[in-house]
C-alpha beads as a LAMMPS data file, in Angstrom:
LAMMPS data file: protein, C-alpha beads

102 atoms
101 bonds

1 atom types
1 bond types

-500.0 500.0 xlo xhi
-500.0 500.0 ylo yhi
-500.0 500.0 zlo zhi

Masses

1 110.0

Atoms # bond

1 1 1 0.000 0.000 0.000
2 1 1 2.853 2.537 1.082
3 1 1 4.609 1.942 -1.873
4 1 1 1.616 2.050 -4.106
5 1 1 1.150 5.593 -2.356
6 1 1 4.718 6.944 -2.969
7 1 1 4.157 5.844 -6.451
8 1 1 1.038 7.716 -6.875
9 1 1 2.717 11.029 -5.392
10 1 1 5.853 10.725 -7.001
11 1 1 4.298 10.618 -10.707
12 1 1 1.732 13.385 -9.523
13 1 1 2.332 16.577 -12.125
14 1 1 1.503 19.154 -8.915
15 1 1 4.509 17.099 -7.260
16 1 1 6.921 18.018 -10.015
17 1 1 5.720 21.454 -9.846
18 1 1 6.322 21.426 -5.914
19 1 1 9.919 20.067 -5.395
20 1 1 10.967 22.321 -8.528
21 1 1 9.366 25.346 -7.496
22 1 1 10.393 24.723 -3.611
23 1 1 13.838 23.872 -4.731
24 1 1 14.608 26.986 -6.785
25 1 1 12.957 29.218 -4.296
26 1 1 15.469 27.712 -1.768
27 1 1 18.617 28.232 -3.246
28 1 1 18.244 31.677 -4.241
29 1 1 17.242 32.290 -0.610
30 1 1 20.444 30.499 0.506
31 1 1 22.614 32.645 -2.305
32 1 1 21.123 35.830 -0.965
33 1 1 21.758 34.917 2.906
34 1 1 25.568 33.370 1.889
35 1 1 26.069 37.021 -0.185
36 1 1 24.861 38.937 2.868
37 1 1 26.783 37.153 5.578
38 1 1 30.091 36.067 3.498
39 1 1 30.139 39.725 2.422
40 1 1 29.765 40.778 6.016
41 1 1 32.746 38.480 6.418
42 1 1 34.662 39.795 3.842
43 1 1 34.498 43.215 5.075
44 1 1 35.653 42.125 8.866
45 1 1 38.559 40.487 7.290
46 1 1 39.715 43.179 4.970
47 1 1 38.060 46.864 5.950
48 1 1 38.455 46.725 9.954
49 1 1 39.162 50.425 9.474
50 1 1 36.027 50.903 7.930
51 1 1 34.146 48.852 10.483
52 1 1 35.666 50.268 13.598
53 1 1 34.555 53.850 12.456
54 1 1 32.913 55.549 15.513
55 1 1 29.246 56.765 14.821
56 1 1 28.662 60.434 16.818
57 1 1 30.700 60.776 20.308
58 1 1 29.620 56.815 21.632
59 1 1 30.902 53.899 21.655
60 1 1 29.308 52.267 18.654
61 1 1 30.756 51.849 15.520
62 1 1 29.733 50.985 12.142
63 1 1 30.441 47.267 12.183
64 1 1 27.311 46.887 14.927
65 1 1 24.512 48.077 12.666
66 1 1 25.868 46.608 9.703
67 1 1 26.167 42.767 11.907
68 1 1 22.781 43.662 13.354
69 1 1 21.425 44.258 9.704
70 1 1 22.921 40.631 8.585
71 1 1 20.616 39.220 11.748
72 1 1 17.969 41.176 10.664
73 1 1 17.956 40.310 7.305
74 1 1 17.559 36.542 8.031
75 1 1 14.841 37.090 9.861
76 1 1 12.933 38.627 6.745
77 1 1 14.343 36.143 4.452
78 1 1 13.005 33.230 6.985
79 1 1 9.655 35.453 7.420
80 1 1 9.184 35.608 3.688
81 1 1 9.731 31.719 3.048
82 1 1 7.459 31.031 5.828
83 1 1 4.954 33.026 4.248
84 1 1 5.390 31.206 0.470
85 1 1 5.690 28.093 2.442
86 1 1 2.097 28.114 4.023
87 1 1 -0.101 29.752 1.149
88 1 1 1.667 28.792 -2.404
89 1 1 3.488 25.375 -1.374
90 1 1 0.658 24.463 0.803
91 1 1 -1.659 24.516 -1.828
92 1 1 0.660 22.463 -3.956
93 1 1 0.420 19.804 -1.108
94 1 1 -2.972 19.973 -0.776
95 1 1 -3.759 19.511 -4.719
96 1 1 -1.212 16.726 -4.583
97 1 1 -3.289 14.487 -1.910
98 1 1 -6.483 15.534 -3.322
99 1 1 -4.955 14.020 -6.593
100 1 1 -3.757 10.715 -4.973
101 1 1 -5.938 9.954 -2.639
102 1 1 -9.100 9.741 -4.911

Bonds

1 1 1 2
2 1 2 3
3 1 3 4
4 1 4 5
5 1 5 6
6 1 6 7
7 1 7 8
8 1 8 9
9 1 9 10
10 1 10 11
11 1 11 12
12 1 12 13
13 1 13 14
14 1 14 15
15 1 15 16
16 1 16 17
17 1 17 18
18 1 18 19
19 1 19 20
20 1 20 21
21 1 21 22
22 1 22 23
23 1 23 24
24 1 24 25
25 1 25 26
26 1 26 27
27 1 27 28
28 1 28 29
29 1 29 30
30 1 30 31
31 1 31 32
32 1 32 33
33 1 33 34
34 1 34 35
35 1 35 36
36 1 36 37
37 1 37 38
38 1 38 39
39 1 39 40
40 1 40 41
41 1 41 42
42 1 42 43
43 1 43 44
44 1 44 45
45 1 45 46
46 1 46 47
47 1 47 48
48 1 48 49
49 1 49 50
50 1 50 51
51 1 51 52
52 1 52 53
53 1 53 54
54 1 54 55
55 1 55 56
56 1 56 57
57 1 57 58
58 1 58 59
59 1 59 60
60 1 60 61
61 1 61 62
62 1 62 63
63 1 63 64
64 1 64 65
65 1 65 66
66 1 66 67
67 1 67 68
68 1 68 69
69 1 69 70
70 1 70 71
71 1 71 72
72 1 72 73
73 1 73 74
74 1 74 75
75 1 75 76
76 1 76 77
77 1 77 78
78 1 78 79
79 1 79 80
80 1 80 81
81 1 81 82
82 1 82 83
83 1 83 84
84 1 84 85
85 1 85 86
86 1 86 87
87 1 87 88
88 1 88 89
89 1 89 90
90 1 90 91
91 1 91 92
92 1 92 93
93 1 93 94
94 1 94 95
95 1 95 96
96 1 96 97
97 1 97 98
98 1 98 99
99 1 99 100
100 1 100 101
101 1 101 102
C-alpha cells in the first residue's frame, strides 16, 4: 500500500511542480543569505578600518549596525519563506493528496 502511495505522489504533475518550485525558491534564498553574511565576512577580514569607524561621540561603531542588519535580514528572508511556504506550497500539497488519494 505505502509503496503504491509513494508511487502515486511521485508521478503526480503538482509534485513536479512542488519540489521544482520549492527547490529553486530555496537556493536563491540560501545565495542571498551566503552574499549577505560572506560579504559581512569579507568586510571584517579586509576593511576593519572601515568597520571600527565611531558613529557620533559613543561607543558604537559601524560594524554593529551593519552585523545587526545581517541578523535582521535573516529574519525577513526566513519570514518571507514562511509566508510562500504556508499559502503557495501548501496549496501544492494539498492539490497533490487531493490528486492521490481519490
Amino acid at each position: 500500500m505505502e509503496d503504491d502511495l509513494v508511487r502515486r505522489i511521485a508521478s503526480h504533475p503538482k509534485y513536479h511542480e512542488l519540489r521544482a518550485k520549492r527547490t529553486g525558491y530555496g537556493w536563491w534564498l540560501t545565495l542571498a543569505m551566503m552574499v549577505v553574511y560572506y560579504g559581512f565576512i569579507v568586510l571584517v577580514a579586509f576593511n576593519k578600518e572601515f568597520l571600527s569607524q565611531r558613529l557620533g561621540s559613543g561607543v558604537m561603531t559601524v560594524g554593529i549596525p551593519i552585523g545587526f542588519g545581517v541578523i535582521v535580514f535573516t529574519i525577513i528572508i526566513t519570514t518571507i519563506y514562511v509566508k510562500r511556504a504556508n499559502g503557495e506550497f501548501d496549496d501544492l500539497v494539498e492539490a497533490i493528496k487531493k490528486g492521490v488519494l481519490k
